[in-house]
ROSE-4610 file (N, C-alpha, C; in Angstrom, 1 decimal, always signed):
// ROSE-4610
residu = [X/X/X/X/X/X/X/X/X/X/X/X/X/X/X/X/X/X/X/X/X/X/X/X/X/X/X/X/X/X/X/X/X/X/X/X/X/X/X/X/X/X/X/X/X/X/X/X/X/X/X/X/X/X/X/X/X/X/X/X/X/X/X/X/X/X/X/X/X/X/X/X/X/X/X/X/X/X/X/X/X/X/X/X/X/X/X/X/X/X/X/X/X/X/X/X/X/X/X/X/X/X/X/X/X/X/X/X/X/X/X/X/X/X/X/X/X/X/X/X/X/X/X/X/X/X/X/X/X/X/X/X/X/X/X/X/X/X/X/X/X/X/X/X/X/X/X/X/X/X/X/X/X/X/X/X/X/X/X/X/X/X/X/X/X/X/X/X/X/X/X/X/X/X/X/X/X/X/X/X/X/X/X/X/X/X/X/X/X/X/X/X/X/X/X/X/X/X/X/X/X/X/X/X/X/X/X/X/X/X/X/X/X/X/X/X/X/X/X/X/X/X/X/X/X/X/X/X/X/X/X/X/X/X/X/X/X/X/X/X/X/X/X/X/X/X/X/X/X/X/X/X/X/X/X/X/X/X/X/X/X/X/X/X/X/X/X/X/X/X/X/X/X/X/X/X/X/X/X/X/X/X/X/X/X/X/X/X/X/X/X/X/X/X/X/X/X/X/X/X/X/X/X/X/X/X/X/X/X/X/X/X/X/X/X/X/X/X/X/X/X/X/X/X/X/X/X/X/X/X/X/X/X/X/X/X/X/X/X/X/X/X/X/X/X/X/X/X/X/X/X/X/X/X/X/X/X/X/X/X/X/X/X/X/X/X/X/X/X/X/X/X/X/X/X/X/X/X/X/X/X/X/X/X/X/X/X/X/X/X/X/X/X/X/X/X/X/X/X/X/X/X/X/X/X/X/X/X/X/X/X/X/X/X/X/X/X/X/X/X/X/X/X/X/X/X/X/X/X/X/X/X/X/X/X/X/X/X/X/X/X/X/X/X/X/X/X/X/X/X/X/X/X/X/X/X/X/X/X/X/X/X/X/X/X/X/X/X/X/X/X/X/X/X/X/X/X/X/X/X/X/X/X/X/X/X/X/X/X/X/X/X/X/X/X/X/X/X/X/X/X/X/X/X/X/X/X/X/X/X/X/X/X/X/X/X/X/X/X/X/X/X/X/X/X/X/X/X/X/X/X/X/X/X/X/X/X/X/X/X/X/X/X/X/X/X/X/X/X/X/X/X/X/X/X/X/X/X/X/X/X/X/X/X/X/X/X/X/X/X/X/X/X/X/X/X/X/X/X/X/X/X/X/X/X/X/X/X/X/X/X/X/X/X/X/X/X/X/X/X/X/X/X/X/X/X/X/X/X]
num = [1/1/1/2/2/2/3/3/3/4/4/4/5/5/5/6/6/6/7/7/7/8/8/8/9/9/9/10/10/10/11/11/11/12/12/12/13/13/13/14/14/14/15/15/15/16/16/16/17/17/17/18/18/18/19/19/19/20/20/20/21/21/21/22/22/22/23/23/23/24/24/24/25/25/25/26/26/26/27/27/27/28/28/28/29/29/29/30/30/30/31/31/31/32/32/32/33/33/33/34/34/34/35/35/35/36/36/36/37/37/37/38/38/38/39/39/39/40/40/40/41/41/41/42/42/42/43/43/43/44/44/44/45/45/45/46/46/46/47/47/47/48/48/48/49/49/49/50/50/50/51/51/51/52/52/52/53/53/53/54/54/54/55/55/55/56/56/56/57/57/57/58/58/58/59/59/59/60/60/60/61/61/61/62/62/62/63/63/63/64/64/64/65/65/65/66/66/66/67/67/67/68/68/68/69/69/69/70/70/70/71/71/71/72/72/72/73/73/73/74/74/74/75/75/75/76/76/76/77/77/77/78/78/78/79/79/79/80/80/80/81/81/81/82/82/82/83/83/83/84/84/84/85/85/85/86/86/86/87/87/87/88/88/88/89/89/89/90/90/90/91/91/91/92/92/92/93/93/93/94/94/94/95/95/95/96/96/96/97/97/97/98/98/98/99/99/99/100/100/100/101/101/101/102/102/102/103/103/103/104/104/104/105/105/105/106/106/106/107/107/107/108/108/108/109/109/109/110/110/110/111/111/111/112/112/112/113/113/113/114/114/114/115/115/115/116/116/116/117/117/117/118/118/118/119/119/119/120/120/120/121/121/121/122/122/122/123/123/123/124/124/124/125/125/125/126/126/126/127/127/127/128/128/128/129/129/129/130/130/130/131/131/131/132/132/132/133/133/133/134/134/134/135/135/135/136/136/136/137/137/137/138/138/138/139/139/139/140/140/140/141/141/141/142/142/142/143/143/143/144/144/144/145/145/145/146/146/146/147/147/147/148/148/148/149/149/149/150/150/150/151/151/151/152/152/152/153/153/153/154/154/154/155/155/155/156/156/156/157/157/157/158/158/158/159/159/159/160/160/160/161/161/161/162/162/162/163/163/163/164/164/164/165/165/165/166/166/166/167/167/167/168/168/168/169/169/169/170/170/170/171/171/171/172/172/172/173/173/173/174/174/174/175/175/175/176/176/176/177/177/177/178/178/178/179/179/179/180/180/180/181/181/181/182/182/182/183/183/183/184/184/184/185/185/185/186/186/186/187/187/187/188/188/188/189/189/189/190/190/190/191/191/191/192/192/192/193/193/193/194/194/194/195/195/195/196/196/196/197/197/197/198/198/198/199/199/199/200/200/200/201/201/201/202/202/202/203/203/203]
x = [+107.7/+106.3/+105.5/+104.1/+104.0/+102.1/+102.2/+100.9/+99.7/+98.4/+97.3/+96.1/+95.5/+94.1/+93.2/+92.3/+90.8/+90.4/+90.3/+89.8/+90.6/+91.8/+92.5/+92.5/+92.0/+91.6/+92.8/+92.4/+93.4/+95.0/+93.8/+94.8/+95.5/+95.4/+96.5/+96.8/+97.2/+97.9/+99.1/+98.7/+100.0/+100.2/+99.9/+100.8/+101.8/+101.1/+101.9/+103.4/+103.0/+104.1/+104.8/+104.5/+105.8/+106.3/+105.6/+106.6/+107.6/+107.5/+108.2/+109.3/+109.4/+110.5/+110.0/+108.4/+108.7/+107.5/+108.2/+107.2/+106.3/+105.0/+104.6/+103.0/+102.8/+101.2/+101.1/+102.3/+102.7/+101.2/+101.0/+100.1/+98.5/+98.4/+97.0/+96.5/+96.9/+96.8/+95.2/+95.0/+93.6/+92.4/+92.9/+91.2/+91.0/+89.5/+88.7/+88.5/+87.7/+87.3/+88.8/+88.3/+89.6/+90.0/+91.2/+92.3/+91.3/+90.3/+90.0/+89.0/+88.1/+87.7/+88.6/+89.9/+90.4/+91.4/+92.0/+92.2/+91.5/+90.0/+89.0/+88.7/+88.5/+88.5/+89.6/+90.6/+91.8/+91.8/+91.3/+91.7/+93.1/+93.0/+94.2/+94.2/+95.1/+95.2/+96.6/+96.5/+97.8/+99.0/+98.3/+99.4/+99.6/+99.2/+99.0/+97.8/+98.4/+97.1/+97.6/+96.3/+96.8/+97.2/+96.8/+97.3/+99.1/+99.7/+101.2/+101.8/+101.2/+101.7/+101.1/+99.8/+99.3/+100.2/+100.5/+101.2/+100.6/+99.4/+98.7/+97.3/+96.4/+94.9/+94.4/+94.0/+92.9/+91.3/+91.0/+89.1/+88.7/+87.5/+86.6/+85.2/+85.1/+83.6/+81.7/+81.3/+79.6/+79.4/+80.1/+80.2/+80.8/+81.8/+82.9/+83.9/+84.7/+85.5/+86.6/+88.0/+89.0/+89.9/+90.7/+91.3/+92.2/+94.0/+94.8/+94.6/+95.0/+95.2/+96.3/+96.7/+98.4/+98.2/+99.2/+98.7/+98.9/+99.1/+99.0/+98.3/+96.8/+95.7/+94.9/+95.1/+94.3/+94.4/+93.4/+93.2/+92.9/+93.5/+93.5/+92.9/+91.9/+91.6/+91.2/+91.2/+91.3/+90.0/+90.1/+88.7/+88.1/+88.8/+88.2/+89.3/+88.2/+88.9/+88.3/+88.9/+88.2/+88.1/+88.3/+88.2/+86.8/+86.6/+84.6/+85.2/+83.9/+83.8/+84.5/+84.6/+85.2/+86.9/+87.5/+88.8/+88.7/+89.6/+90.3/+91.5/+93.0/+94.1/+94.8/+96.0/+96.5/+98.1/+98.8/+100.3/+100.6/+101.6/+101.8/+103.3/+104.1/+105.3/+105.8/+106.5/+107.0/+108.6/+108.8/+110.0/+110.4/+111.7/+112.6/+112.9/+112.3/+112.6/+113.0/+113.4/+113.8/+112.5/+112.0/+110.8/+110.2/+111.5/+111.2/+110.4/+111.3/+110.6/+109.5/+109.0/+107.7/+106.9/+107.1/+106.0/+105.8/+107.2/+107.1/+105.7/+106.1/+105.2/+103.5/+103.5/+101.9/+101.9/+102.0/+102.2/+101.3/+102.2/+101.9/+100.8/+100.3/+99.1/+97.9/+97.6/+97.1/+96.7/+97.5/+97.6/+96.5/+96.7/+96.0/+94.4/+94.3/+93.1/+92.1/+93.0/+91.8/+91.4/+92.3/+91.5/+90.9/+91.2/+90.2/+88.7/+89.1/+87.7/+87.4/+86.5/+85.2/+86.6/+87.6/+88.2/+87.9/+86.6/+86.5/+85.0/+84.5/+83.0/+82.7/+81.2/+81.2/+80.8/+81.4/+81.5/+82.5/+82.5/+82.6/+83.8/+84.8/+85.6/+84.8/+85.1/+84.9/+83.6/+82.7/+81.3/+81.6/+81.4/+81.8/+83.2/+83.3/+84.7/+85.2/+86.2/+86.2/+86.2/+85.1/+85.1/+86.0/+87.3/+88.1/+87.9/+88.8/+89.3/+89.4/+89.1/+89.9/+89.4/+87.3/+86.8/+86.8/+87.4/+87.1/+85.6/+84.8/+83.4/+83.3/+83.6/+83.7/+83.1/+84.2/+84.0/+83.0/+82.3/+81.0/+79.5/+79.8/+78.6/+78.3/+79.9/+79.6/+79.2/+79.2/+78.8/+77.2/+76.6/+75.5/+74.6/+75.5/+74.9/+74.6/+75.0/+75.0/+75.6/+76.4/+77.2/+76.2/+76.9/+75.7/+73.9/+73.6/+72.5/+72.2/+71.2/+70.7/+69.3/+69.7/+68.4/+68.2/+67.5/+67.1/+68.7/+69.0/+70.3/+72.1/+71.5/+72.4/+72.5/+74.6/+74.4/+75.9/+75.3/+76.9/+77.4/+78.9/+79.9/+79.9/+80.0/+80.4/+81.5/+82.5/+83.7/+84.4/+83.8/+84.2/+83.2/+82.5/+81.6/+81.2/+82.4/+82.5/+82.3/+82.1/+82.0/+80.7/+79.9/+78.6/+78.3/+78.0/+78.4/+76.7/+77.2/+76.1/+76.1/+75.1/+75.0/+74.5/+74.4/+74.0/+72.8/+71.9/+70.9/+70.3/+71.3/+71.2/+70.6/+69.9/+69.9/+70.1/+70.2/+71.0/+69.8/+68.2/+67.9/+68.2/+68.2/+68.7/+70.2/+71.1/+72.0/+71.7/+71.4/+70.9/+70.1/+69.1/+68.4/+69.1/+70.1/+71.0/+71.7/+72.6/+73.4/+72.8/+71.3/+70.2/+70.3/+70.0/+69.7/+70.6/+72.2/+73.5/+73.4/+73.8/+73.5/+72.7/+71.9/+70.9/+71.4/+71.3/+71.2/+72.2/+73.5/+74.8/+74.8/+74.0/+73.6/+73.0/+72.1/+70.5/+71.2/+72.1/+72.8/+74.1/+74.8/+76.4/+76.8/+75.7/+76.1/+76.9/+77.0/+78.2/+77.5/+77.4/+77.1/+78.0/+77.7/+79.0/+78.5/+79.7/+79.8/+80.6/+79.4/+79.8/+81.5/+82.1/+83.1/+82.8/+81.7/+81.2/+80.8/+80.7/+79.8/+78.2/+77.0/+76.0/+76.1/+75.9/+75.1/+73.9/+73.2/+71.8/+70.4/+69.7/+68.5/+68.2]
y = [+99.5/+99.3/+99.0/+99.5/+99.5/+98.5/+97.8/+96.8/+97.0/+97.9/+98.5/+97.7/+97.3/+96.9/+98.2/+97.9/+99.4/+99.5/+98.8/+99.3/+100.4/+100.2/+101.4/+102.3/+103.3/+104.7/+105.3/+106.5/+106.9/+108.0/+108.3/+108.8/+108.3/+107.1/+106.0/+105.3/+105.4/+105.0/+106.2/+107.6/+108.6/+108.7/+108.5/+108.6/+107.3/+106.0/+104.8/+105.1/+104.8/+105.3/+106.5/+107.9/+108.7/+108.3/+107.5/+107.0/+106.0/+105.4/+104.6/+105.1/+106.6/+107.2/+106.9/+106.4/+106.6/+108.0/+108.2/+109.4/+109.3/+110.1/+109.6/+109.9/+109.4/+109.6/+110.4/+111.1/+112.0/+113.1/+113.7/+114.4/+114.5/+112.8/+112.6/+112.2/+112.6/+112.6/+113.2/+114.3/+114.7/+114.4/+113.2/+113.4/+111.9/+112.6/+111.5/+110.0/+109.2/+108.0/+107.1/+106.3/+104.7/+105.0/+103.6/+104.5/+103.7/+102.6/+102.2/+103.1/+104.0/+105.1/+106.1/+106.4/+107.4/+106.7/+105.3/+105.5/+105.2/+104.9/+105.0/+105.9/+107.2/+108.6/+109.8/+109.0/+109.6/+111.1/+111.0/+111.9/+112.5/+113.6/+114.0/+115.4/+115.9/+117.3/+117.5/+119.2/+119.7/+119.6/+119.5/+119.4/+117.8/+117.0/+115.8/+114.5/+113.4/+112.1/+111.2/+110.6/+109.0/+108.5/+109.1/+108.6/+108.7/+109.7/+109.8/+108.5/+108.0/+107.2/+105.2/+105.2/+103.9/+103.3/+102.1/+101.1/+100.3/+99.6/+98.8/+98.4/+98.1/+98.0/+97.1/+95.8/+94.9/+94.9/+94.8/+95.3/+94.1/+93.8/+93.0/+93.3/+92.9/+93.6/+92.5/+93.2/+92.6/+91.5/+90.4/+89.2/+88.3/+88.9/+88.6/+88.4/+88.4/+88.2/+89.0/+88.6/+89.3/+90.0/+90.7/+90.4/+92.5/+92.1/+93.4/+93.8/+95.2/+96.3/+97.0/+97.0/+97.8/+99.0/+100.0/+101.3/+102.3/+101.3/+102.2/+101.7/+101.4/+100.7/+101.9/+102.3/+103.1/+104.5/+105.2/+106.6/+107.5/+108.2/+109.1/+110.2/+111.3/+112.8/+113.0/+114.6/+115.0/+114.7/+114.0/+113.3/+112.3/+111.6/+110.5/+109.3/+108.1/+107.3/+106.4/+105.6/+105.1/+103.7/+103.3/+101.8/+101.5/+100.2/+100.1/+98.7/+98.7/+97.4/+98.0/+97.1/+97.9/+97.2/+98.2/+98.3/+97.2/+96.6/+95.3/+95.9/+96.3/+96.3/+97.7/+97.9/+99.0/+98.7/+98.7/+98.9/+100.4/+100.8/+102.4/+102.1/+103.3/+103.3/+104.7/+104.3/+105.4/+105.2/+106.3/+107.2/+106.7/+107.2/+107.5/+108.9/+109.3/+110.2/+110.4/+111.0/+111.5/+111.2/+110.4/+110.4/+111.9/+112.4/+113.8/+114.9/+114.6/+115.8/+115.6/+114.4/+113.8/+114.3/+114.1/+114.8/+115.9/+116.4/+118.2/+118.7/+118.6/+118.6/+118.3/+116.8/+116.0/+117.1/+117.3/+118.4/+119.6/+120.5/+121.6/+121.9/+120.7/+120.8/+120.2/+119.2/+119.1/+120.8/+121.4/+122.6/+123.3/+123.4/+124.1/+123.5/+122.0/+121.4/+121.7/+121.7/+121.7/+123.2/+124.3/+125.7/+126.1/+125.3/+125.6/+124.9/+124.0/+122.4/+122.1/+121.6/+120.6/+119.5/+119.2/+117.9/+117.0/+117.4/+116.7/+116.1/+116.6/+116.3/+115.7/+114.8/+113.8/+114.0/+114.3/+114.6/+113.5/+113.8/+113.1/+114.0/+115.0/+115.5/+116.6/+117.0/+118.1/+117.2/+118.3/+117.7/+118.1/+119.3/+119.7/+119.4/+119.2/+119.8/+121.1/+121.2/+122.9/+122.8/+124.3/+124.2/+124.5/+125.4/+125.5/+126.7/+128.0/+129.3/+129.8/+131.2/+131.7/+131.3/+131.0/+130.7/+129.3/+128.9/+127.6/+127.0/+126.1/+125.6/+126.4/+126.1/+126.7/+128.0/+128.6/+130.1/+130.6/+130.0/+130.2/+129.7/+128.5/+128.2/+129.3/+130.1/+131.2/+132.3/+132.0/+133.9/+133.7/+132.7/+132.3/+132.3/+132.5/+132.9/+131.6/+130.1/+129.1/+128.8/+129.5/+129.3/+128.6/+127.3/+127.6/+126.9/+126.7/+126.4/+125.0/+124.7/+123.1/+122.9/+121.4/+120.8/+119.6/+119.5/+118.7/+118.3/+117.3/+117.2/+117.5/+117.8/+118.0/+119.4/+119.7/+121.5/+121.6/+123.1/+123.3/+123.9/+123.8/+123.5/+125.5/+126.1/+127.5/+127.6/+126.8/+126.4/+126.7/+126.0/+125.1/+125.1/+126.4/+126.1/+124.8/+124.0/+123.0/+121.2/+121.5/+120.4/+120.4/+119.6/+119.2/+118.3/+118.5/+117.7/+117.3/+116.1/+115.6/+116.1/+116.9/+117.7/+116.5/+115.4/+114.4/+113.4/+114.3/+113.3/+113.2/+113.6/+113.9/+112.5/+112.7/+111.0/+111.2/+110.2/+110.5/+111.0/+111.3/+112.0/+113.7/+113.7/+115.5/+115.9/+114.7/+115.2/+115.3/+114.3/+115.2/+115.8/+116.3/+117.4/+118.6/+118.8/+119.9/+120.1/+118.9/+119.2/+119.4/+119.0/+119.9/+120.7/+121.8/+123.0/+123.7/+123.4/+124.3/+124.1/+123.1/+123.2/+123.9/+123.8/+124.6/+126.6/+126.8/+128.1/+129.0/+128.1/+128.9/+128.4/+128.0/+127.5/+129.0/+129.2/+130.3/+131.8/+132.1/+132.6/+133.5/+132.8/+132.8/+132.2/+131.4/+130.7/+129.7/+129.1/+127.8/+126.4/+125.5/+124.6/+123.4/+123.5/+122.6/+121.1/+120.3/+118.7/+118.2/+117.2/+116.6/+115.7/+116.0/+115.3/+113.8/+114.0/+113.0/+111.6/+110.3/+109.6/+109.3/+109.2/+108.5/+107.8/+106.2/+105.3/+104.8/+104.0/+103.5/+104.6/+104.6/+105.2/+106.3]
z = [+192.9/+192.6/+193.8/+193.9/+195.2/+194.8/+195.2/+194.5/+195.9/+195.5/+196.3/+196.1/+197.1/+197.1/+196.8/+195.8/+195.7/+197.0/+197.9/+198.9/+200.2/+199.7/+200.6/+200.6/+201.9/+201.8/+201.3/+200.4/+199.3/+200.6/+201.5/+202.5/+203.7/+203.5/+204.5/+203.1/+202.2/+200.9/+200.9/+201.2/+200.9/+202.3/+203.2/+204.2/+204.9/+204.6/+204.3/+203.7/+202.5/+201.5/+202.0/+202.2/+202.8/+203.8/+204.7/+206.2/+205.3/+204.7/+204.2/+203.3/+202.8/+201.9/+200.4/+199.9/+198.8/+198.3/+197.3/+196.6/+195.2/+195.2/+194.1/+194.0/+195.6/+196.1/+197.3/+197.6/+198.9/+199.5/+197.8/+197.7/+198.3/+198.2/+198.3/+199.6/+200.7/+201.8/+202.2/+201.4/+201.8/+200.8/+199.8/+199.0/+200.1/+199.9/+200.1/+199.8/+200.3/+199.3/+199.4/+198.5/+198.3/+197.1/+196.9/+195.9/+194.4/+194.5/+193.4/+193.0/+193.6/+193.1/+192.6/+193.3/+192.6/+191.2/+191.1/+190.0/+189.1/+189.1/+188.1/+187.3/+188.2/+187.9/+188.2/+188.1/+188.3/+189.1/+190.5/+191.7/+191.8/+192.3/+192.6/+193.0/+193.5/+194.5/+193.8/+194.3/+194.8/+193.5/+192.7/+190.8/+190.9/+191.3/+191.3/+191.0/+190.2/+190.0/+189.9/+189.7/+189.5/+188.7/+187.4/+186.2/+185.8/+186.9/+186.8/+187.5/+188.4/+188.7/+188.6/+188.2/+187.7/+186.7/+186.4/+185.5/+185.1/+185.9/+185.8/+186.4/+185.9/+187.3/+186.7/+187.8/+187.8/+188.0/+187.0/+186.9/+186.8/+187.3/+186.7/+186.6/+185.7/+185.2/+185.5/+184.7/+185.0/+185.4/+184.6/+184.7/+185.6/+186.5/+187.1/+186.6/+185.1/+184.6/+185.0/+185.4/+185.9/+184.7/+184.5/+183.9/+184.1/+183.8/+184.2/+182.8/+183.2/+182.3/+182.0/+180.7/+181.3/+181.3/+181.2/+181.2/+180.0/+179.0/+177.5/+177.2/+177.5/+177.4/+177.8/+178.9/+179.9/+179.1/+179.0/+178.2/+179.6/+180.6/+181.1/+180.6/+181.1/+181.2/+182.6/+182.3/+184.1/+184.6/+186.2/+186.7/+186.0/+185.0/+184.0/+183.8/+183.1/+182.3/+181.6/+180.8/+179.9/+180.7/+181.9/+182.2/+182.5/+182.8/+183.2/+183.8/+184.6/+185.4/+186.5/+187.8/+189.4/+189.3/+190.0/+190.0/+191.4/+191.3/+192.6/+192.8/+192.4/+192.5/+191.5/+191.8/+190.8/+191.0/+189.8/+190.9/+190.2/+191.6/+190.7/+191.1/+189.9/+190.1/+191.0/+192.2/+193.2/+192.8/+193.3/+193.7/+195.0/+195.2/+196.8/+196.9/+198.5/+198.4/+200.3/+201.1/+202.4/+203.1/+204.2/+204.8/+205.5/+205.8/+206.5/+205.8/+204.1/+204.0/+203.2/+203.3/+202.6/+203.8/+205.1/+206.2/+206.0/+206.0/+206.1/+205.2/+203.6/+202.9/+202.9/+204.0/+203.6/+205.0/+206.2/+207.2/+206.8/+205.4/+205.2/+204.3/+204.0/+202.9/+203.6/+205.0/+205.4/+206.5/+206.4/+207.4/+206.6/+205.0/+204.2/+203.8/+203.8/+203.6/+204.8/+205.7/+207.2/+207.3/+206.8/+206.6/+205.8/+204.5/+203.2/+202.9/+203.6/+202.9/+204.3/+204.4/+205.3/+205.5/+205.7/+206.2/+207.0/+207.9/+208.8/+209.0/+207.8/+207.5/+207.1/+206.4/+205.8/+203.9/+203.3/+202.2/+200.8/+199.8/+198.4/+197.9/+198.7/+197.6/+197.3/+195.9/+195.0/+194.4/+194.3/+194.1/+191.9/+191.9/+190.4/+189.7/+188.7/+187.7/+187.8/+187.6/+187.6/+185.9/+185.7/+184.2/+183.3/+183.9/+182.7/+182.8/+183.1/+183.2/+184.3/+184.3/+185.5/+186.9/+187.0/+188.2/+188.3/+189.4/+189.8/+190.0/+190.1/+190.4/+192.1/+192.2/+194.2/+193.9/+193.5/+193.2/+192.3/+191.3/+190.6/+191.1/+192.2/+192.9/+194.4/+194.6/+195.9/+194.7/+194.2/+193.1/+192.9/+192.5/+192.6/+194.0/+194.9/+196.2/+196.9/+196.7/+196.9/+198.2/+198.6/+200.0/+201.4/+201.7/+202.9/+202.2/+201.1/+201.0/+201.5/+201.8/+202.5/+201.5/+201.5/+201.1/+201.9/+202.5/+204.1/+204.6/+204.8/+205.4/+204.7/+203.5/+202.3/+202.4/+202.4/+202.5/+201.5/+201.2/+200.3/+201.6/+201.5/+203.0/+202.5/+203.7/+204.0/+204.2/+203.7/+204.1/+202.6/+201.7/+200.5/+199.8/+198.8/+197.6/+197.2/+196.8/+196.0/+196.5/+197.9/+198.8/+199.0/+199.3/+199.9/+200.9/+201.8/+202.9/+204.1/+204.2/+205.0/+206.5/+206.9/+208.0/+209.2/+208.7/+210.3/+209.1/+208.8/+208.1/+206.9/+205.8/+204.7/+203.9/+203.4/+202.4/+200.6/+200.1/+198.7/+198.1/+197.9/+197.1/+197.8/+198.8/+199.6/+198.6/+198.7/+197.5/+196.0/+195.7/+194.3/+194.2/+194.9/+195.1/+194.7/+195.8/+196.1/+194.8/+194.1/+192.8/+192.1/+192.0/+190.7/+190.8/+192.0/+192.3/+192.1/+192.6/+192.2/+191.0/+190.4/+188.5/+187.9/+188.2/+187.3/+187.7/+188.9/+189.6/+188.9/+189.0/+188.3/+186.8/+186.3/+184.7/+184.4/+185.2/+184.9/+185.3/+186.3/+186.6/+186.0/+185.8/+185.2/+183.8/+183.4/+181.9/+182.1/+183.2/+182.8/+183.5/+182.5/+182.6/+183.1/+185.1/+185.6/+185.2/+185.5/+185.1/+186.3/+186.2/+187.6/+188.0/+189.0/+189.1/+190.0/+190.9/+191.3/+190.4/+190.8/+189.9/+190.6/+190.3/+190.7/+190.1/+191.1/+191.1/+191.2/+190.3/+191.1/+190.6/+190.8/+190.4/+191.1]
């Protein structure tokens, strides 16, 4: 059982743990963000989440009231969950597995993230859901001719449809600016009405 503060970046959480020989979170080496966002909205890459491996998570909510959660409590769907109030803690159940070939692996998928995705930019992950069939969100926002678009410092990544990434001076209304604009475009476009994987906060 491996017991995580929310505030640990989710990818010194899977690289921690494989130097150490366990398995479970090996995977998540390249999302983004901390691990209490990801097991809120249950993140995950590469045939991988959180929800496979959470047992338990400490929330406290509006009031400050603390209080754990077990995990037949917790209603998991993909990119979702039914918890509320902010995550403090999670314990997840790992595996043992060879440290070597936990590298080899987080190695060969990091090899693949830095040629497919923005890895090194400042971005949120996967901005959409993928809707469900053959085209991925990525691939419906490049058909829409989206590639590459900016709205003041806010740009869809030419890298990565599906990424949006802060060019140096983007401010949060330039992003939702931008997710209006992809949404609607491939809405008016293609017929598919994407849903955000992201969350906003705040007004």
């Amino acid at each position: 059982t491996a017991i995580v503060g929310a505030g640990m970046p989710t990818p010194v959480l899977a690289r921690r743990t494989a130097e150490a020989g366990f398995v479970g979170v090996e995977r998540f080496r390249g999302i983004p963000g901390t691990v209490g966002g990801g097991v809120h909205m249950n993140a995950g890459c590469h045939g991988a989440e959180f929800a496979e491996v959470v047992t338990e998570v400490t929330v406290m909510d509006a009031n400050g009231k603390v209080r754990i959660i077990p995990r037949r409590q917790i209603s998991y769907k993909y990119r979702g969950s039914n918890l509320e109030g902010i995550v403090l803690e999670a314990k997840l159940a790992l595996g043992e597995e060879d440290p070597a070939k936990l590298k080899e692996l987080q190695d060969r998928l990091l090899r693949w993230r830095k040629a497919k995705t923005p890895f090194d930019e400042a971005c949120a992950g996967s901005t959409f859901k993928n809707p469900g069939g053959a085209k991925s969100a990525g691939t419906l926002i490049e058909e829409a001719g989206l590639k590459g678009f900016k709205v003041g410092g806010a740009q869809v990544s030419a890298m990565h449809a599906n990424y949006f990434v802060n060019t140096g001076t983007a401010t949060a209304a330039d992003m939702l600016k931008l997710i209006e604009h992809v949404r609607k475009t491939v809405l008016k476009k293609l017929g598919v009405d994407l849903a955000l994987e992201v969350r906003v906060l705040g007004d």
